[in-house]
TIVOKE-337359 format. One record per residue: x, y, z of N, C-alpha, C, CB in turn; residue in one letter. Coordinates in steps of 0.1 Angstrom, whole numbers, padded with zeros to 4 digits, always signed. Glycine has a CB too. Example, Ala and Ser with C-alpha at 12.3 -4.5 7.8 and 13.67 -1.06 7.14 Angstrom:
BEGIN
+0132-0057+0078+0123-0045+0078+0132-0033+0078+0113-0045+0090A/+0128-0022+0071+0137-0011+0071+0129+0000+0079+0141-0006+0057S/
//
This chain:
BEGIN
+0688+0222-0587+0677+0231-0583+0664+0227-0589+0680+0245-0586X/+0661+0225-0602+0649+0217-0611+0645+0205-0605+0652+0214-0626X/+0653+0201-0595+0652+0186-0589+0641+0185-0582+0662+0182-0580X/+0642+0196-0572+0636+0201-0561+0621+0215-0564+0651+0207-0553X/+0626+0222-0571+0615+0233-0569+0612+0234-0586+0622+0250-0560X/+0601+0235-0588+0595+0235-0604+0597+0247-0608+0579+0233-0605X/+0592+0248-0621+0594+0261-0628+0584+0275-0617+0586+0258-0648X/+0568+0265-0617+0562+0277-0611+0570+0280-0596+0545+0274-0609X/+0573+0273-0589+0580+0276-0574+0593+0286-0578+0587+0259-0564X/+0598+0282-0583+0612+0294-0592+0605+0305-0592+0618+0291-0610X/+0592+0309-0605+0588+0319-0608+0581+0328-0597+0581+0315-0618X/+0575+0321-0585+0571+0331-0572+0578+0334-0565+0562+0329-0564X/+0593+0331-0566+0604+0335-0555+0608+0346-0563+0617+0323-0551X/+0609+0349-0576+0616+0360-0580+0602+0366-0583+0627+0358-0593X/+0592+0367-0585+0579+0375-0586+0580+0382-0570+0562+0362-0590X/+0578+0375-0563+0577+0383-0545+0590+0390-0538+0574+0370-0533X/+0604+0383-0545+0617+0391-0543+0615+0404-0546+0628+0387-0551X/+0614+0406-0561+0616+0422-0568+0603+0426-0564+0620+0424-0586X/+0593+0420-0563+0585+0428-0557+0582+0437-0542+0578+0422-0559X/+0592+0429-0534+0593+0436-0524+0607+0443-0522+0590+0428-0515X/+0617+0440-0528+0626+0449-0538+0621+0462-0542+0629+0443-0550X/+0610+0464-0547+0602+0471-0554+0609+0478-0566+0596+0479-0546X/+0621+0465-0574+0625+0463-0585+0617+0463-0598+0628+0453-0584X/+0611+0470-0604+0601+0468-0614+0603+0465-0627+0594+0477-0614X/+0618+0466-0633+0620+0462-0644+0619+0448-0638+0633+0467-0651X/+0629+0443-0634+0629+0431-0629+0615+0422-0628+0635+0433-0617X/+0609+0430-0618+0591+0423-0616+0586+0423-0627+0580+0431-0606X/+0586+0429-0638+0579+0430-0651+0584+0421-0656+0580+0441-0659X/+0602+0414-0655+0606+0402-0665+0601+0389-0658+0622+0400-0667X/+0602+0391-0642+0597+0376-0635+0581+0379-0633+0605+0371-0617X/+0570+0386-0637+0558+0386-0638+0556+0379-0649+0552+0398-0637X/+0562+0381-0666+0563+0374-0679+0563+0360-0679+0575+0378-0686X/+0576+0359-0672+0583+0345-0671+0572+0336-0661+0599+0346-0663X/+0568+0344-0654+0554+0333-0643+0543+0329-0652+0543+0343-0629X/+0533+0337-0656+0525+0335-0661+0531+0329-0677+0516+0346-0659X/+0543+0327-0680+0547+0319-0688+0546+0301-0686+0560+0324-0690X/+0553+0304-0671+0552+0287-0666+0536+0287-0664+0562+0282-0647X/+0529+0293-0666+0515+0284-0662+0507+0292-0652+0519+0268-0654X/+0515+0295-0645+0509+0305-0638+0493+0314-0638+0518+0312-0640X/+0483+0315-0630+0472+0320-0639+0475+0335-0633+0456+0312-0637X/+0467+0348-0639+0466+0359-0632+0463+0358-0618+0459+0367-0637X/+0452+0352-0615+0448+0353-0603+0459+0350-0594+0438+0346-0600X/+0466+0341-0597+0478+0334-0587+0486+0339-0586+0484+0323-0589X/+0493+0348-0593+0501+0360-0590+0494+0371-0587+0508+0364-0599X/+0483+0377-0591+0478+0389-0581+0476+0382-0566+0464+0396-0587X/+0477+0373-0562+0471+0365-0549+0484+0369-0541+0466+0346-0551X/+0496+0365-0549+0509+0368-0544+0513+0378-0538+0516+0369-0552X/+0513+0391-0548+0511+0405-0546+0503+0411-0535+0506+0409-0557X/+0490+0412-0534+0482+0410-0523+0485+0410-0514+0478+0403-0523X/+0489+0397-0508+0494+0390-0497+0515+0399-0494+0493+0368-0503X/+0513+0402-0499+0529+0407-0497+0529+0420-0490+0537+0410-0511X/+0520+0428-0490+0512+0442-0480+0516+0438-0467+0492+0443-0480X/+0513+0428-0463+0512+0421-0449+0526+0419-0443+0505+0408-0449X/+0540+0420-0454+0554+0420-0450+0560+0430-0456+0560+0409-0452X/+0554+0437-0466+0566+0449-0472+0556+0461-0475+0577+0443-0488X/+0547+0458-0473+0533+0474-0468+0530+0475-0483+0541+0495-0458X/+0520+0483-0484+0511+0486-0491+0520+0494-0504+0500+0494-0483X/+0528+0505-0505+0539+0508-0513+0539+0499-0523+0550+0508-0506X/+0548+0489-0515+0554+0478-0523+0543+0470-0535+0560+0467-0512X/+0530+0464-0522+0524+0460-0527+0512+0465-0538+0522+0455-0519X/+0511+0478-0537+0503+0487-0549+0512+0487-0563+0501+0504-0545X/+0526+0489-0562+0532+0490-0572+0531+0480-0580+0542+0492-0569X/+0533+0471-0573+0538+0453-0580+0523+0451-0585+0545+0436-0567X/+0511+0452-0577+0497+0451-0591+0500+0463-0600+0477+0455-0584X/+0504+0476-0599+0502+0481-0611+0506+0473-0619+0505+0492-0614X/+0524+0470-0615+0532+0467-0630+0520+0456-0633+0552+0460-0630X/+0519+0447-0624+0507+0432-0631+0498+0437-0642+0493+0424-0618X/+0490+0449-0642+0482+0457-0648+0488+0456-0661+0480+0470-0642X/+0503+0464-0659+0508+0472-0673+0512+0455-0684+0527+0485-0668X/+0516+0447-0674+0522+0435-0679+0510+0427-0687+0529+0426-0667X/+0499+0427-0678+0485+0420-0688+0485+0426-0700+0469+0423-0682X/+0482+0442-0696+0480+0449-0708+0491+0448-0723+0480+0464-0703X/+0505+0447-0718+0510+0446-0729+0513+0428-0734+0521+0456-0727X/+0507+0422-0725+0504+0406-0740+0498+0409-0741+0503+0389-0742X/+0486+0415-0736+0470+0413-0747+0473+0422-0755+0452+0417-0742X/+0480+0430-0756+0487+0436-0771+0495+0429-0784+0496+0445-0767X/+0502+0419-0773+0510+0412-0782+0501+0399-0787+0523+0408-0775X/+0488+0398-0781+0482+0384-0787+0488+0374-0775+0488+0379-0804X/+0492+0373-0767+0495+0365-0757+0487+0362-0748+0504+0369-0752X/+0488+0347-0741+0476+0344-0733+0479+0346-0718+0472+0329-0735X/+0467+0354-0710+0465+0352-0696+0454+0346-0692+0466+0363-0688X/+0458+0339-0685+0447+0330-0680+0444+0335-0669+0450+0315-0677X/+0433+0337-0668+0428+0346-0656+0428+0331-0641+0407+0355-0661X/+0423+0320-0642+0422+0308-0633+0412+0316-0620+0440+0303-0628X/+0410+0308-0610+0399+0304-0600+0402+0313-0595+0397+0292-0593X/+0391+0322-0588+0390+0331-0577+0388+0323-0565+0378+0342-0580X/+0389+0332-0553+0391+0325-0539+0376+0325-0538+0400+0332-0526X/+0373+0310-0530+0357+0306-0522+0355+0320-0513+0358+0289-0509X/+0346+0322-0516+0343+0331-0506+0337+0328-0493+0335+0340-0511X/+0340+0331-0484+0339+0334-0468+0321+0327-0462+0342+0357-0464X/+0318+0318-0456+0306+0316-0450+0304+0329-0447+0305+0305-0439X/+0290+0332-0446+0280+0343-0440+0286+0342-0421+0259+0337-0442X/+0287+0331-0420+0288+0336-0403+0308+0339-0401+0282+0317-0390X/+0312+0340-0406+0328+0340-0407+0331+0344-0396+0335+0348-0418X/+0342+0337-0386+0346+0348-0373+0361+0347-0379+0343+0343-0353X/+0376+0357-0382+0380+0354-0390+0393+0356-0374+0378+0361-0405X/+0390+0359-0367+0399+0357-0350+0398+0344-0346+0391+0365-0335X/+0388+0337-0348+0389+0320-0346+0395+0316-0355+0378+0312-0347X/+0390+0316-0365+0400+0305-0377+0411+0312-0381+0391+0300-0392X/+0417+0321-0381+0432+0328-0383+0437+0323-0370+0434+0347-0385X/+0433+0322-0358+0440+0319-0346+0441+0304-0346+0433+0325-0333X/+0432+0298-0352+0435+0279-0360+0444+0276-0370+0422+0272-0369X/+0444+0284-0377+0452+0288-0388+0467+0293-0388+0446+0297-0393X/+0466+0305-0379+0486+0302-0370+0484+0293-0363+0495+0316-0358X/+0481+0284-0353+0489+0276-0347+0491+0262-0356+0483+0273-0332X/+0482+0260-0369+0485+0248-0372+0498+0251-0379+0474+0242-0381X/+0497+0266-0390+0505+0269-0396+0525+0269-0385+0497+0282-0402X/+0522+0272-0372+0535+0273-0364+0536+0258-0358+0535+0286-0351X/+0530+0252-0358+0530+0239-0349+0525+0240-0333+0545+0233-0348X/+0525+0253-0328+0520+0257-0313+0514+0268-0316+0531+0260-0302X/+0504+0269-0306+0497+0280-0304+0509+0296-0303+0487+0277-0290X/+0503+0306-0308+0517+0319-0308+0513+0332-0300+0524+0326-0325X/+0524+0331-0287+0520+0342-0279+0534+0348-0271+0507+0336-0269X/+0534+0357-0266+0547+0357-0254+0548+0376-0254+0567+0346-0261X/+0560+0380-0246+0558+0394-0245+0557+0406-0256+0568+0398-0237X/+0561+0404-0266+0551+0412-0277+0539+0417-0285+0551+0411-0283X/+0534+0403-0283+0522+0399-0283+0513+0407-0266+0524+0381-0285X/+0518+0406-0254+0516+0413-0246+0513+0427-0245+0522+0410-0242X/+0525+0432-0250+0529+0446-0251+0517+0452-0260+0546+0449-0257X/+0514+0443-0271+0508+0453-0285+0502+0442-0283+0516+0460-0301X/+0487+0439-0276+0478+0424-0279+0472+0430-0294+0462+0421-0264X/+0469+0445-0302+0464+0447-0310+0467+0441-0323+0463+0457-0308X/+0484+0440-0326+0491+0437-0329+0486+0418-0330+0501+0444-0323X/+0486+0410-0321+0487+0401-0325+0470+0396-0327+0497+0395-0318X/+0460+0406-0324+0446+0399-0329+0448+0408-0345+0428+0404-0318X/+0455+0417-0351+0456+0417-0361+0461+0405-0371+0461+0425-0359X/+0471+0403-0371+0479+0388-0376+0471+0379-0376+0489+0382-0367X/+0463+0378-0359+0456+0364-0362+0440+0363-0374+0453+0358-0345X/+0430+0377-0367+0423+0379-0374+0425+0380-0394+0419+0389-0367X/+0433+0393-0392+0433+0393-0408+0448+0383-0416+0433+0413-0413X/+0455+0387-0411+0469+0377-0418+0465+0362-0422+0483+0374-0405X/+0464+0355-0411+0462+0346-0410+0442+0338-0413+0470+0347-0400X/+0433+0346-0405+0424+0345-0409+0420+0350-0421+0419+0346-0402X/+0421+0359-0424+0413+0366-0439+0420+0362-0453+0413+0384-0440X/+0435+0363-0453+0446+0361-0463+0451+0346-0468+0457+0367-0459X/+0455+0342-0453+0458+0329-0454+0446+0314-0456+0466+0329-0441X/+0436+0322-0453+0424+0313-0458+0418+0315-0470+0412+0313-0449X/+0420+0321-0475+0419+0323-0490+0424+0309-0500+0429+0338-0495X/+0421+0304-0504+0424+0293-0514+0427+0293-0530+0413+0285-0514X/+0433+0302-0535+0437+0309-0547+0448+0302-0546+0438+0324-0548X/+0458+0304-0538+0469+0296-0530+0471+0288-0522+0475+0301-0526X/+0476+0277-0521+0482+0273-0512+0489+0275-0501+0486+0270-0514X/+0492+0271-0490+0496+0273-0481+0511+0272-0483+0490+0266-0472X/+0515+0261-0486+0528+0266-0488+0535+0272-0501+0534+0258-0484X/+0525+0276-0515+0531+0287-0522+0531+0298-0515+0526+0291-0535X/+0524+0303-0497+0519+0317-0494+0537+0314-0488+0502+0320-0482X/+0537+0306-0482+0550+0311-0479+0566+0309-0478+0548+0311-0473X/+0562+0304-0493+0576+0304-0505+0578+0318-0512+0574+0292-0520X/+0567+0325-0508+0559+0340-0517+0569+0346-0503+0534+0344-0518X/+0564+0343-0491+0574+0349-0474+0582+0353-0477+0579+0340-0463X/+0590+0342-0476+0604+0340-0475+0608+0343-0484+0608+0330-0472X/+0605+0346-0497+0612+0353-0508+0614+0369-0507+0605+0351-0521X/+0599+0370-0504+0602+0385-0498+0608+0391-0488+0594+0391-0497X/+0608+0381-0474+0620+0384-0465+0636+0386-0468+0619+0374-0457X/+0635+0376-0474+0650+0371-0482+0658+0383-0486+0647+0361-0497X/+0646+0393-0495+0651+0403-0502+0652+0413-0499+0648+0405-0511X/+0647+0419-0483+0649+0431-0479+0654+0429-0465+0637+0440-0480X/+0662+0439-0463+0674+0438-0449+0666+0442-0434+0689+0453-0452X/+0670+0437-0424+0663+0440-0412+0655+0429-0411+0656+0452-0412X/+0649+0421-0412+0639+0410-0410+0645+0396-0408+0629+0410-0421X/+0653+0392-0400+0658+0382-0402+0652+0375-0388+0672+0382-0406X/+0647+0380-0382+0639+0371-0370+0624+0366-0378+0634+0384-0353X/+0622+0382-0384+0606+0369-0395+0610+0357-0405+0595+0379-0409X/+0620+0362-0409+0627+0352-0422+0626+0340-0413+0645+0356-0429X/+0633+0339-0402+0636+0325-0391+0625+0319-0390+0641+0327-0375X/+0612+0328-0388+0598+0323-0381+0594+0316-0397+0585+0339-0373X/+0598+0319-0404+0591+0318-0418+0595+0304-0422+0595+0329-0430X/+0608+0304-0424+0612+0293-0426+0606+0282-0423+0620+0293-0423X/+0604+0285-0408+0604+0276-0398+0590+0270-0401+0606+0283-0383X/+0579+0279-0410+0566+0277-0410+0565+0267-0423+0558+0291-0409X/+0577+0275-0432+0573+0271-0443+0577+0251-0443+0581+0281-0454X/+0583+0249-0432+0589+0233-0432+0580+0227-0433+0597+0227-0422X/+0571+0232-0423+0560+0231-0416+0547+0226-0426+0559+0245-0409X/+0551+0235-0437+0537+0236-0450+0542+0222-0455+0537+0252-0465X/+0554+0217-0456+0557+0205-0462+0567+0205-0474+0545+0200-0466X/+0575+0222-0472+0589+0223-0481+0603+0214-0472+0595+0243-0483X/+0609+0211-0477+0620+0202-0474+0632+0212-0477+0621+0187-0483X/+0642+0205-0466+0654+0212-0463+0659+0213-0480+0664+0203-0450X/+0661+0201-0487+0665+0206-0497+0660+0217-0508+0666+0198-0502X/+0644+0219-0503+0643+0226-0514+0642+0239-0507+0631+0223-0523X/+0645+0237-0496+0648+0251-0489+0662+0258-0494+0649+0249-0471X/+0670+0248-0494+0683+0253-0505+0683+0252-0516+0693+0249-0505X/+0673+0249-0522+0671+0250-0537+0668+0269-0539+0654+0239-0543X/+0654+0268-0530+0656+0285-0526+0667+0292-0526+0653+0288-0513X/+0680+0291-0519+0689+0297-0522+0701+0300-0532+0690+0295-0516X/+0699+0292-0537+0705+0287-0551+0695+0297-0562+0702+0268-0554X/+0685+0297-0560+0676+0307-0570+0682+0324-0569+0659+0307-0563X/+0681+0325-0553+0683+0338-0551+0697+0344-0559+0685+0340-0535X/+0706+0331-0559+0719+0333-0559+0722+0337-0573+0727+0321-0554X/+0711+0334-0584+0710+0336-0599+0706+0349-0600+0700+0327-0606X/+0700+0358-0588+0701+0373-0596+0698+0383-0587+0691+0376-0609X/+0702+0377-0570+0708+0388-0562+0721+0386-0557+0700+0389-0550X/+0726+0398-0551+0741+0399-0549+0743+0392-0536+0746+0413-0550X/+0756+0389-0531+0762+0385-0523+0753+0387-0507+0775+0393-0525X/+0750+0400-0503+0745+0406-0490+0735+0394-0491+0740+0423-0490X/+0723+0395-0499+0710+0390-0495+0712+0373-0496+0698+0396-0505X/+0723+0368-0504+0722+0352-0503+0728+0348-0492+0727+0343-0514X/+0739+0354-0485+0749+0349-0479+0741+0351-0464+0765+0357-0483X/+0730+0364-0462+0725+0364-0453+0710+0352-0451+0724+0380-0452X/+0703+0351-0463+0694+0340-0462+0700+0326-0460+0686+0338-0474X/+0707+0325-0464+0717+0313-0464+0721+0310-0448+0733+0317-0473X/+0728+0318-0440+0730+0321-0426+0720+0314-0420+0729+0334-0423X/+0704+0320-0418+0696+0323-0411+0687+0307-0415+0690+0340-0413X/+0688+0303-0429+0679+0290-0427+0691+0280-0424+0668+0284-0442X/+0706+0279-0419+0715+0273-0417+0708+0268-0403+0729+0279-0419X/+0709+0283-0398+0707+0280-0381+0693+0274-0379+0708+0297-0371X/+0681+0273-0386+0667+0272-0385+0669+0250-0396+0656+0292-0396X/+0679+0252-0399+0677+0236-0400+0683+0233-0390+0681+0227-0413X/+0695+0237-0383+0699+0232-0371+0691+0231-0363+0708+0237-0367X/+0686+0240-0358+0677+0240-0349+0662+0225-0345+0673+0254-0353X/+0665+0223-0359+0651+0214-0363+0655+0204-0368+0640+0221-0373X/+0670+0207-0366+0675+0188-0368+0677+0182-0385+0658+0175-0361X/+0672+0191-0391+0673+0188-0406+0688+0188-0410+0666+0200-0414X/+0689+0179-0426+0702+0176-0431+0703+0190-0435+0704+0164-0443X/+0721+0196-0429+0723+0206-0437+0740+0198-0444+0723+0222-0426X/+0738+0206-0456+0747+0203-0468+0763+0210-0461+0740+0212-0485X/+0777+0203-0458+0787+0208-0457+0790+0219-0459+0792+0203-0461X/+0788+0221-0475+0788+0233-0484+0781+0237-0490+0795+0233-0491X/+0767+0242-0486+0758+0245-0495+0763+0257-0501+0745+0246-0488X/+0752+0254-0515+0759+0262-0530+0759+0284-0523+0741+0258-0553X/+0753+0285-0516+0753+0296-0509+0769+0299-0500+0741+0294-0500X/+0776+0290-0495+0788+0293-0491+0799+0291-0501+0790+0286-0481X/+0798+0288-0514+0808+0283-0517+0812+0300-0525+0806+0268-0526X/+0827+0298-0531+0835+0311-0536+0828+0312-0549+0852+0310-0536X/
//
C-alpha cells in the first residue's frame, strides 16, 4: 500500500471516511495524524468543505468543528499547524455554469447529461455551476486529492454506490491508477468492517472491468 498511495493520500481517505461517518473520535485521530504527514490546515478544511456536496452540511459542520477543537488543542500542546495557501480567488467576471460545465466534462471524459438531469434540469445546473464550478475550481486542492476525499466518503456510507461508480470512474480519470485504487481498499480494510470494504471492493471491481484496467485475481479486499 506505501507503494502506491503516500502518507498524505492515506491521511484524506480516513480524514473524509469518518467524516462522513460522522465518527468523531476517529476524525479527531485521522485529523492529528494528517496534519502530522504534512498536511496544512487549509488542506484539510478544503476537504471538509467540499464533503457538504456528498454527505450534507450535518456531516460537514461537524467535521470543521472537531478541525476547530483539534487546532485548538496542539496550540495547547505547542504543536505546529501550518495554516498553507488559501484558494486564488475567482476573476471579477466569473460565470461559474461555464467553467463547472468545462470542468465536469473534462473531469468525466464526456459532456454529462440524460433523463435525470432532464427530470430535475435544476439539479444538474446546480452540480455544474457550484460543485463543479465554484468547489472544484478552487486550487487549495487538487483535482485528484478532491476525489480520493469522494470516494472515501462514498466508500463509507451505504446507499451510494451508483456515485461511488461515477467517482471512481472520475477519479482514473484525475490520473489515480487501478493499483492505487486498491491501495484504497486495503486502507479502508485497516479500520472499517467487512460491509463497507467488501462493498467498495465490489463496485471498483466492476468499474475496472468496465474500463479495461488490470484487476488483481485476489485483491487484498476478497481475501478471508
Amino acid at each position: 500500500m506505501q507503494n502506491f498511495l503516500d502518507e498524505k493520500q492515506q491521511a484524506v481517505i480516513f480524514i473524509a471516511a469518518f467524516a462522513a461517518k460522522g465518527d468523531m473520535p476517529k476524525l479527531n485521530k485521522a485529523l492529528n495524524e494528517g496534519i502530522e504527514t504534512g498536511m496544512t490546515i487549509n488542506e484539510v478544511k478544503e476537504i471538509l468543505v467540499q464533503l457538504y456536496a456528498y454527505v450534507g452540511f450535518p456531516r460537514s459542520l461537524n467535521a470543521l468543528s472537531e478541525l476547530m477543537s483539534v487546532m485548538e488543542q496542539r496550540d495547547q500542546q505547542g504543536l505546529k499547524n501550518e495554516t498553507g495557501k488559501e484558494a486564488t480567488p475567482f476573476p471579477v467576471d466569473w460565470d461559474s455554469l461555464q467553467s463547472g460545465t468545462r470542468n465536469q466534462t473534462q473531469l468525466v471524459g464526456q459532456s454529462v447529461k440524460g433523463p435525470l438531469f432532464e427530470f430535475a434540469p435544476v439539479v444538474d445546473q446546480f452540480l455544474k455551476s457550484h460543485l463543479f464550478g465554484d468547489i472544484f475550481q478552487r486550487d487549495t486542492l487538487s483535482w485528484q486529492t478532491r476525489e480520493l476525499a469522494t470516494i472515501s466518503a462514498l466508500a463509507a456510507i451505504s446507499g451510494v454506490n451508483s456515485q461511488l461508480k461515477s467517482h471512481y470512474s472520475i477519479s482514473l480519470q484525475t490520473g489515480l491508477t487501478g493499483q492505487q485504487l486498491w491501495a484504497f481498499i486495503e486502507c479502508l480494510k485497516l479500520k472499517f468492517g467487512d460491509e463497507v470494504v467488501v462493498n467498495a471492493a465490489a463496485v471498483l471491481k466492476e468499474v475496472l472491468s468496465l474500463t479495461h484496467h488490470n484487476i488483481p485475481e485476489n485483491p487484498v479486499a476478497e481475501k478471508p
